[in-house]
KOLGU-4560 file (N, C-alpha, C; in nm, 3 decimals, padded with zeros to 5 digits):
<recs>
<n_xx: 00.156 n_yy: 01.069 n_zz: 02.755 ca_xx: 00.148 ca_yy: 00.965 ca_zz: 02.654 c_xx: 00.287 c_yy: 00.948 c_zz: 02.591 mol: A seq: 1 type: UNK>
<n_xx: 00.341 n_yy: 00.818 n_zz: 02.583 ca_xx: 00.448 ca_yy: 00.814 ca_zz: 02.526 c_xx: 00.462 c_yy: 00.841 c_zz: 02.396 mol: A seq: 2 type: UNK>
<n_xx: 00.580 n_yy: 00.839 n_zz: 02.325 ca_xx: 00.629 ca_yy: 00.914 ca_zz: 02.186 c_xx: 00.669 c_yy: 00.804 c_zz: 02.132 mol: A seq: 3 type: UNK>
<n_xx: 00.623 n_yy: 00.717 n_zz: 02.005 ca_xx: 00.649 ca_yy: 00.625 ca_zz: 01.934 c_xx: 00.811 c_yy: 00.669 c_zz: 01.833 mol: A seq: 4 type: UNK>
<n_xx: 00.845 n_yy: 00.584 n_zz: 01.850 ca_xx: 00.976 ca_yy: 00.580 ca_zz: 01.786 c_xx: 00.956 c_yy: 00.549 c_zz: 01.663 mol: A seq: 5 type: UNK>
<n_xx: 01.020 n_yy: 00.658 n_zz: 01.550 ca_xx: 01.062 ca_yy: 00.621 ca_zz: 01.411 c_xx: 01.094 c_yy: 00.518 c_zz: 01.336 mol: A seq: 6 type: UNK>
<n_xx: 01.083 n_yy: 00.413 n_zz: 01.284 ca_xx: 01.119 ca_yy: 00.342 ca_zz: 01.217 c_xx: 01.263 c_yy: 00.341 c_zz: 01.173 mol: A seq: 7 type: UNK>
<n_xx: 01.313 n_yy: 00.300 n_zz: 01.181 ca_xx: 01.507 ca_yy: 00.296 ca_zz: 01.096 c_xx: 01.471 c_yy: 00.310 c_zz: 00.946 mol: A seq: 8 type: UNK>
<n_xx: 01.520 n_yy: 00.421 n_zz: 00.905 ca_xx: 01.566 ca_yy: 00.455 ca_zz: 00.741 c_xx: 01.524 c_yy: 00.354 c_zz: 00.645 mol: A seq: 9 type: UNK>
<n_xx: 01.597 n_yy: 00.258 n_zz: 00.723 ca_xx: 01.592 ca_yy: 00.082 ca_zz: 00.556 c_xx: 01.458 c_yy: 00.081 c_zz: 00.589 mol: A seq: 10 type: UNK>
<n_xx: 01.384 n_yy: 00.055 n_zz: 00.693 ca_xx: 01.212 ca_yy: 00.009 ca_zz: 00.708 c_xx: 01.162 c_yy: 00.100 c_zz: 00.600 mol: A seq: 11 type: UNK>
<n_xx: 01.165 n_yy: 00.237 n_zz: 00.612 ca_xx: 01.090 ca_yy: 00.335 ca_zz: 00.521 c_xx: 01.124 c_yy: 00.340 c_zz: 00.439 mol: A seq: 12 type: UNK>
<n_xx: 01.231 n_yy: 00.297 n_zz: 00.358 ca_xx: 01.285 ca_yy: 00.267 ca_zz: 00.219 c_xx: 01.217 c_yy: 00.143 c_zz: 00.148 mol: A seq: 13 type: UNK>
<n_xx: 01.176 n_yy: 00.051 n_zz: 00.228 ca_xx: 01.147 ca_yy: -00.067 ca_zz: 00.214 c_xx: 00.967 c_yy: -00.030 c_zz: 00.182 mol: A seq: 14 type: UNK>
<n_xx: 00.943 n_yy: 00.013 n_zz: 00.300 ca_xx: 00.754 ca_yy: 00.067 ca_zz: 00.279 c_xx: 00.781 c_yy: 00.155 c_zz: 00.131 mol: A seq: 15 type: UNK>
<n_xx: 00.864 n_yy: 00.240 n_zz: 00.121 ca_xx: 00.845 ca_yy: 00.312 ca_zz: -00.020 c_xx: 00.822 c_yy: 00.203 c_zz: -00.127 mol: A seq: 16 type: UNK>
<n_xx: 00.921 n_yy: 00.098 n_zz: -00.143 ca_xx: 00.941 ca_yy: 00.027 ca_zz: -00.258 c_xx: 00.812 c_yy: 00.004 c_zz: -00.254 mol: A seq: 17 type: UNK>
<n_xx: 00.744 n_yy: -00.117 n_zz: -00.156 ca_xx: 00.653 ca_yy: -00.178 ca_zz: -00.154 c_xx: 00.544 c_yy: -00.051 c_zz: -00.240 mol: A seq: 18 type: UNK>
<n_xx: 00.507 n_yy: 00.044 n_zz: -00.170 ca_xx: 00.425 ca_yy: 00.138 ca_zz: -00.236 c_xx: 00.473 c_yy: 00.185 c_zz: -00.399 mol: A seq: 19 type: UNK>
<n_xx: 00.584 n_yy: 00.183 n_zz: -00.408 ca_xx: 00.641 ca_yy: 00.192 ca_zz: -00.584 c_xx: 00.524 c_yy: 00.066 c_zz: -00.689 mol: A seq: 20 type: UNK>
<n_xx: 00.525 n_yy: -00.063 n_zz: -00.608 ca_xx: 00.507 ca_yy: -00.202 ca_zz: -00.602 c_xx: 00.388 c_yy: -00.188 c_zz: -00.677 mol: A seq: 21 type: UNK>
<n_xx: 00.310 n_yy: -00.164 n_zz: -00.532 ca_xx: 00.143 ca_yy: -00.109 ca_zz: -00.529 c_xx: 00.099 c_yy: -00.023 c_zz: -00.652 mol: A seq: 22 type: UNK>
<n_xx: 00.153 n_yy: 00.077 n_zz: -00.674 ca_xx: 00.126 ca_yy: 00.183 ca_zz: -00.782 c_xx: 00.114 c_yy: 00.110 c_zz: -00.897 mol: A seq: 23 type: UNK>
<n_xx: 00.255 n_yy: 00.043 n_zz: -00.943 ca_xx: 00.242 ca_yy: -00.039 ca_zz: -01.066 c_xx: 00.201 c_yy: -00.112 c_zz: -01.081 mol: A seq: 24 type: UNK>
<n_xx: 00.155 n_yy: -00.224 n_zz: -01.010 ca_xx: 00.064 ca_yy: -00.336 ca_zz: -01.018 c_xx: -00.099 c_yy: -00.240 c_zz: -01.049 mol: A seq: 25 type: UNK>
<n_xx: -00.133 n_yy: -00.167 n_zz: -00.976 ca_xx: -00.257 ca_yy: -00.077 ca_zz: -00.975 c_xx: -00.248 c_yy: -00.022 c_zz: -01.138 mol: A seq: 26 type: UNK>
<n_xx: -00.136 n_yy: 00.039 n_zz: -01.141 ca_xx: -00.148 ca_yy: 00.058 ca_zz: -01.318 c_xx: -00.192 c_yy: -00.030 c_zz: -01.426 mol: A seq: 27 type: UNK>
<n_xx: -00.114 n_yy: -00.106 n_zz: -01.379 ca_xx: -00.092 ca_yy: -00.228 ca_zz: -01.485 c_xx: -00.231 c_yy: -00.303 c_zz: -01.539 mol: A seq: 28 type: UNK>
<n_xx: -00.309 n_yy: -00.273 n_zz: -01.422 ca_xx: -00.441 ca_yy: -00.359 ca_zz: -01.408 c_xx: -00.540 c_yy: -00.243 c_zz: -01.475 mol: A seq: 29 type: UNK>
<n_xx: -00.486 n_yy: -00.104 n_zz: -01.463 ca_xx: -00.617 ca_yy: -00.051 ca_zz: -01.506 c_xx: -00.706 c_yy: 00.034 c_zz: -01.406 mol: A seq: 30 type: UNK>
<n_xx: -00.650 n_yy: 00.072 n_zz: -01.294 ca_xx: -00.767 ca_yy: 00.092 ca_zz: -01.215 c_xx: -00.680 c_yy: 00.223 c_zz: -01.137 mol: A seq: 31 type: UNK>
<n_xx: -00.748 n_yy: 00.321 n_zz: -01.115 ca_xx: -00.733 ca_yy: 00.453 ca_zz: -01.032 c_xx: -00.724 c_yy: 00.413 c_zz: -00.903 mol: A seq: 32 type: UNK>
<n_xx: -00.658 n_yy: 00.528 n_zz: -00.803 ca_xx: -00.656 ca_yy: 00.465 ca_zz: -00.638 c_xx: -00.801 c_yy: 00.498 c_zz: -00.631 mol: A seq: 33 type: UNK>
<n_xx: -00.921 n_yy: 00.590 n_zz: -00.668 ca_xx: -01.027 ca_yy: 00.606 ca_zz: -00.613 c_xx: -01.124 c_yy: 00.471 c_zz: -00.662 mol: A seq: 34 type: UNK>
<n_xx: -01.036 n_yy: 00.371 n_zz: -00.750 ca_xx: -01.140 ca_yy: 00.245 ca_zz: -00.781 c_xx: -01.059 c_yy: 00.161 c_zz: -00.657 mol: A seq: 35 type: UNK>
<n_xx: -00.942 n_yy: 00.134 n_zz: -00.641 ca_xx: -00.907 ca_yy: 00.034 ca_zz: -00.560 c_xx: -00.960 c_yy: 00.044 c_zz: -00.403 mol: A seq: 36 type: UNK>
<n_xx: -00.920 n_yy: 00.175 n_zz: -00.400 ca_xx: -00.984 ca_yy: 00.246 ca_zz: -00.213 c_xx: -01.166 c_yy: 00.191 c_zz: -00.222 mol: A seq: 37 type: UNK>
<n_xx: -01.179 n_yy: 00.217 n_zz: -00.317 ca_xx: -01.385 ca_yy: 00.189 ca_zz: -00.308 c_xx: -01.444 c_yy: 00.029 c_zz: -00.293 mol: A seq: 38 type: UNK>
<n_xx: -01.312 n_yy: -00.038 n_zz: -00.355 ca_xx: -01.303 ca_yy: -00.141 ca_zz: -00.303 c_xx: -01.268 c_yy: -00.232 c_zz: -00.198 mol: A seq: 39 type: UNK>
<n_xx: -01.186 n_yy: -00.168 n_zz: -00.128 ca_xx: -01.090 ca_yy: -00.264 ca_zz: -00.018 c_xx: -01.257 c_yy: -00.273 c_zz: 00.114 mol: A seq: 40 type: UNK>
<n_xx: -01.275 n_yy: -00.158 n_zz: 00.153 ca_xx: -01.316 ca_yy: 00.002 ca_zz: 00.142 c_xx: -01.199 c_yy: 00.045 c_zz: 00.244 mol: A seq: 41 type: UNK>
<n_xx: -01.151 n_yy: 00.184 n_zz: 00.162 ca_xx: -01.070 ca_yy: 00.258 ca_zz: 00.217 c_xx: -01.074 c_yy: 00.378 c_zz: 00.165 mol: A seq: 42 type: UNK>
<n_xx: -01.047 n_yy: 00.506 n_zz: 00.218 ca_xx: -01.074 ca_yy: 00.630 ca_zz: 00.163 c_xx: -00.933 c_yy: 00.619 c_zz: 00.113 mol: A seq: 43 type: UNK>
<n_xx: -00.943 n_yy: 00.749 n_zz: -00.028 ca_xx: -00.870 ca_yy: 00.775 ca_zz: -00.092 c_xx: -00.712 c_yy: 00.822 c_zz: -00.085 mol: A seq: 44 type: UNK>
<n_xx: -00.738 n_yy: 00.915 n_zz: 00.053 ca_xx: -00.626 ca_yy: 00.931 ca_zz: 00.059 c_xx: -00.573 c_yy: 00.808 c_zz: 00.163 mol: A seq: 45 type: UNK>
<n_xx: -00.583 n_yy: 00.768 n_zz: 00.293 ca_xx: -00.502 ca_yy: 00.660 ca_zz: 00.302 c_xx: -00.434 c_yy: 00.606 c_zz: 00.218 mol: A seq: 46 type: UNK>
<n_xx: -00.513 n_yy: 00.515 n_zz: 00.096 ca_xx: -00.457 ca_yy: 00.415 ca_zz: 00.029 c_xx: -00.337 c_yy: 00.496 c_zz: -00.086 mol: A seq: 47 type: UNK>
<n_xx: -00.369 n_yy: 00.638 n_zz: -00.096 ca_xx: -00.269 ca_yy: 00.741 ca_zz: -00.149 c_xx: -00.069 c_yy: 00.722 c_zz: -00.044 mol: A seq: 48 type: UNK>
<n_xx: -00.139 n_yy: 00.734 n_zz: 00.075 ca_xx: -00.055 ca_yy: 00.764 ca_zz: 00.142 c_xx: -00.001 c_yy: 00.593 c_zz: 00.189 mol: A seq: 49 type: UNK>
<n_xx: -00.041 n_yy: 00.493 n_zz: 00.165 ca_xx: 00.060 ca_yy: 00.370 ca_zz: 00.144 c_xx: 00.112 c_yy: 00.389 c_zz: 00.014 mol: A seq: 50 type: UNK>
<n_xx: 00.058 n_yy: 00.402 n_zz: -00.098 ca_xx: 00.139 ca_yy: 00.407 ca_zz: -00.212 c_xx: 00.264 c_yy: 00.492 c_zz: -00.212 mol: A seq: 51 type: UNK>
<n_xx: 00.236 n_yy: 00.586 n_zz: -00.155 ca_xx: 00.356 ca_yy: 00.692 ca_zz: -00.140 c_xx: 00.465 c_yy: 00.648 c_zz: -00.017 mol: A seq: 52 type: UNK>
<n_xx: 00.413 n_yy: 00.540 n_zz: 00.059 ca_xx: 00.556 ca_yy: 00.490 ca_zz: 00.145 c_xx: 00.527 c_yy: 00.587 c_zz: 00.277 mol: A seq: 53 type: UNK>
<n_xx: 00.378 n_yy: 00.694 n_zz: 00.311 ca_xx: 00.411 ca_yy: 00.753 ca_zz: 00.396 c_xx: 00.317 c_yy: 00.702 c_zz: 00.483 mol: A seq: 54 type: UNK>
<n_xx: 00.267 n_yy: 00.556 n_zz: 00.493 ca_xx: 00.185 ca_yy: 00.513 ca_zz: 00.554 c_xx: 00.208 c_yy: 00.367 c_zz: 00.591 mol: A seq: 55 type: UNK>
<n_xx: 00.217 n_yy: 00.320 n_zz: 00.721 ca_xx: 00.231 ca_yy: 00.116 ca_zz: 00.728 c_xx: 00.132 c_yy: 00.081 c_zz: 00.708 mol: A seq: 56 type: UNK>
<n_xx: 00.053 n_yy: 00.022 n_zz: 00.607 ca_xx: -00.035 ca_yy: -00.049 ca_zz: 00.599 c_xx: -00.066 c_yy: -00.164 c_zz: 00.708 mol: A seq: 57 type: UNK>
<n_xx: -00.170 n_yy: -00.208 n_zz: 00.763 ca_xx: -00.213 ca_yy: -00.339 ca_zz: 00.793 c_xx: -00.180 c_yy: -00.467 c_zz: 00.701 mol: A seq: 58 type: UNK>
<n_xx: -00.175 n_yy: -00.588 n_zz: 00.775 ca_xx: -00.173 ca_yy: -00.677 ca_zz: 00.693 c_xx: -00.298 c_yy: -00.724 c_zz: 00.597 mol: A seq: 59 type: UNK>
<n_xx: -00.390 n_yy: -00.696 n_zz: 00.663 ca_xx: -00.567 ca_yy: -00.729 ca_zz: 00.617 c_xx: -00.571 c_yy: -00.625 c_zz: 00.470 mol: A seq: 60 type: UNK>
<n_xx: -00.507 n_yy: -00.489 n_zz: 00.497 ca_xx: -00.529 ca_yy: -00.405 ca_zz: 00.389 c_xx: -00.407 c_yy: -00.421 c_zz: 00.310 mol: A seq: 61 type: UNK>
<n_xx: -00.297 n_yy: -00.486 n_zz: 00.291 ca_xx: -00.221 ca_yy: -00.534 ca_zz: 00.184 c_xx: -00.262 c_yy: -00.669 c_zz: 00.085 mol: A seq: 62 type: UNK>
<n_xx: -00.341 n_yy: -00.738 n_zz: 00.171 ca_xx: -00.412 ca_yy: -00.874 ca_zz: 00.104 c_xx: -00.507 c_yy: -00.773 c_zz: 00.012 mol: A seq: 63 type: UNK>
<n_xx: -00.624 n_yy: -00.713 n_zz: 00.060 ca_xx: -00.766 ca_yy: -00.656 ca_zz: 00.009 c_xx: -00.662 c_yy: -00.597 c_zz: -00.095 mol: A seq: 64 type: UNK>
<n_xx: -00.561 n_yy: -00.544 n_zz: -00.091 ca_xx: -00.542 ca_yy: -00.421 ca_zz: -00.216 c_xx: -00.499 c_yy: -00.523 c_zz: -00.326 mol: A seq: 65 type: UNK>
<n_xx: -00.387 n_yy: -00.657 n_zz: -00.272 ca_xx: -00.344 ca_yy: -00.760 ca_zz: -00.352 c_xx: -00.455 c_yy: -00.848 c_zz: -00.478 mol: A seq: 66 type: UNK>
<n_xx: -00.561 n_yy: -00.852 n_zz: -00.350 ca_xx: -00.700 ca_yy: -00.878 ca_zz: -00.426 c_xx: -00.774 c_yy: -00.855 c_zz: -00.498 mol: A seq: 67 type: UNK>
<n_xx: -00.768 n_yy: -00.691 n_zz: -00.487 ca_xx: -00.849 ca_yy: -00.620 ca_zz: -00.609 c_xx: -00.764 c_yy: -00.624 c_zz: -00.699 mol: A seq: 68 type: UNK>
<n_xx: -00.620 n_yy: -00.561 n_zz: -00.712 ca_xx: -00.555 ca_yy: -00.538 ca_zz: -00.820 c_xx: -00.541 c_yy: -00.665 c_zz: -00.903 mol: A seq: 69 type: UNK>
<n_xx: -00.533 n_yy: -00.776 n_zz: -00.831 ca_xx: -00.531 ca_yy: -00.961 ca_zz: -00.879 c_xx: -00.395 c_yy: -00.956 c_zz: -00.898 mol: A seq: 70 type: UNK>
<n_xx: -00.318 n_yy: -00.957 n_zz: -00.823 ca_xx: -00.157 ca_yy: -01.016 ca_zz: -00.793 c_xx: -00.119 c_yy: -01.061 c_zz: -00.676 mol: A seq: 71 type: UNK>
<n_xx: -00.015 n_yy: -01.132 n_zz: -00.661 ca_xx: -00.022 ca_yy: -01.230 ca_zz: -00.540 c_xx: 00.052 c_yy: -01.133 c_zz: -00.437 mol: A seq: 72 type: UNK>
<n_xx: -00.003 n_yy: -01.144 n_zz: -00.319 ca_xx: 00.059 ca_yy: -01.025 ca_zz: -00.201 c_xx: 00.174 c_yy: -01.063 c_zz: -00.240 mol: A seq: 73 type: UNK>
<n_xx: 00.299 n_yy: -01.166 n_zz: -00.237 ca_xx: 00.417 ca_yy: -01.172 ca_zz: -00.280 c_xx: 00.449 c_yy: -01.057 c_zz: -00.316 mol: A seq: 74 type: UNK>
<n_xx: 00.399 n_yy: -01.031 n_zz: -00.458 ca_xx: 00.417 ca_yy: -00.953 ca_zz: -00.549 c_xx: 00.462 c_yy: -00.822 c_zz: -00.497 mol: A seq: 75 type: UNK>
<n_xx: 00.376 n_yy: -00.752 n_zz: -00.385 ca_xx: 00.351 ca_yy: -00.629 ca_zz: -00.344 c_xx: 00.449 c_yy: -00.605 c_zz: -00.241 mol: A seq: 76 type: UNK>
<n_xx: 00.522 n_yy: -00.732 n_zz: -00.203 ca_xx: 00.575 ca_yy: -00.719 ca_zz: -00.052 c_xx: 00.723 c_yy: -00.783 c_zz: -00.072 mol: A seq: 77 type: UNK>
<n_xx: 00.765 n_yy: -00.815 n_zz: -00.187 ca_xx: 00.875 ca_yy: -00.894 ca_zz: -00.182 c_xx: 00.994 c_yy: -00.838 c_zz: -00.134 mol: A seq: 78 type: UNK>
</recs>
């Protein structure tokens, strides 16, 4: 089975921010990762481990998280 290649440095700097993004918008609104994950539906830690930048989210699960928290994916991804 082949061996997927790393991402370049700036990509994972970039997924961090975005997850910096995520966290504060999630604050801001009020809501724990175990309310947003129960929503999208996603278990806890996944949606832990995009916030923390150590995970690529899907596009389907950056909208759902944009959705619950009520900010425009923009917001999360700029």
């Amino acid at each position: 089975m082949p061996r997927s290649v790393p991402p370049p440095d700036w990509v994972i700097a970039r997924r961090r921010a975005t997850g910096d993004r995520i966290r504060a918008a999630r604050k801001a609104a009020g809501f724990t990762q175990e309310e947003v994950a129960l929503r999208i539906p996603m278990d806890r830690a996944t949606y832990n481990r995009i916030e923390m930048g150590h995970a690529a989210p899907l596009l389907d699960s950056l909208i759902l998280i944009a959705n619950v928290i009520g900010v425009p994916l923009s917001e999360l991804v700029e």
